[in-house]
C-alpha positions, 0 to 999 in steps of 0.5 A: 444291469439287474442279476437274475435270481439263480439258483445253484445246485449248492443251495438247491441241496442244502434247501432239500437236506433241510426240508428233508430233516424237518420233515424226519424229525416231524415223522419221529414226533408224530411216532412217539405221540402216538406210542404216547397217546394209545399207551399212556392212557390206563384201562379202568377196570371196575372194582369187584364187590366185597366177598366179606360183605354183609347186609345190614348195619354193624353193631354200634360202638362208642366211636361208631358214626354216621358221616353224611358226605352229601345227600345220597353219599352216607357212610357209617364208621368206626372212627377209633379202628381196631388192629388186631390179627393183621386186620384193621376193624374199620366197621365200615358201612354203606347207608340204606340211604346211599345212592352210591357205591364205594370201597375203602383204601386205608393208607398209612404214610402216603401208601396203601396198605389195604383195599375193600371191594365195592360195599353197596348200599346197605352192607357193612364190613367188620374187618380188611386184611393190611398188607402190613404191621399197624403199630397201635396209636399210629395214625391211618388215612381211610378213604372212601371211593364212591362210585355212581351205581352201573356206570362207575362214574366218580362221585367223590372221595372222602377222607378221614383220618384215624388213630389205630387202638390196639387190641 
């Protein structure tokens, strides 16, 4: 004689209880992705063009270069940056040639220690405020952020190092 398949009202619950959890933990999941998801993207916010900013092309000195990044990306800069008075003397200019937009980060040991607004093409800038002492001989990381004009879609970053004069 063949059992008949039953089921009791033992397994019945069990099945119920474990469905029942799996469906909380799947409720649970799908709440903190979605808390991840809609918070864990920033916002860009669009860099605001530099105040300090000035038309033309700053006057030359012995360490002052012209660094074509690529076509429509040149950038002009004082290689042997000057600080002095709490600013850094970068001589930083956006060719008339450029395409691009861009600002400036100067680093010192993997941190940040000023940024530029957005230079267009150009202008130049004499000086950036640090947020802290420079100690002269000391090596900086500037990069320059370059941006697609209206859009601000990225159109690369290039970085060079420098070594700081004292004045």
């Amino acid at each position: 004689m063949k059992r008949k398949k039953c089921v009791t009202a033992d397994r019945r619950k069990k099945k119920i209880g474990i469905l029942t959890s799996l469906a909380i933990i799947l409720c649970i999941g799908a709440a903190f992705g979605y808390i991840r998801f809609t918070r864990g993207y920033r916002t860009f916010l669009a860099p605001e063009h530099e105040a300090a900013a000035v038309a033309g092309v700053p006057a030359g000195t012995d360490s002052w270069q012209i660094l074509p990044v690529r076509e429509g990306y040149i950038v002009g800069l004082d290689t042997m940056p000057v600080y002095r008075d709490g600013k850094l003397c970068l001589n930083v200019a956006n060719g008339e040639e450029s395409t691009v937009w861009f600002l400036v980060r100067v680093y010192q040991e993997d941190k940040m220690i000023a940024q530029t607004g957005i230079l267009y093409p150009g202008e130049y800038l004499g000086e950036v405020a640090c947020e802290k002492g420079l100690a002269p001989g000391g090596a900086v990381t500037i990069r320059i952020v370059a941006y697609e004009p209206e859009t601000y879609h990225s159109e690369g970053v290039a970085k060079i190092i420098c070594e700081v004069a004292g004045a």
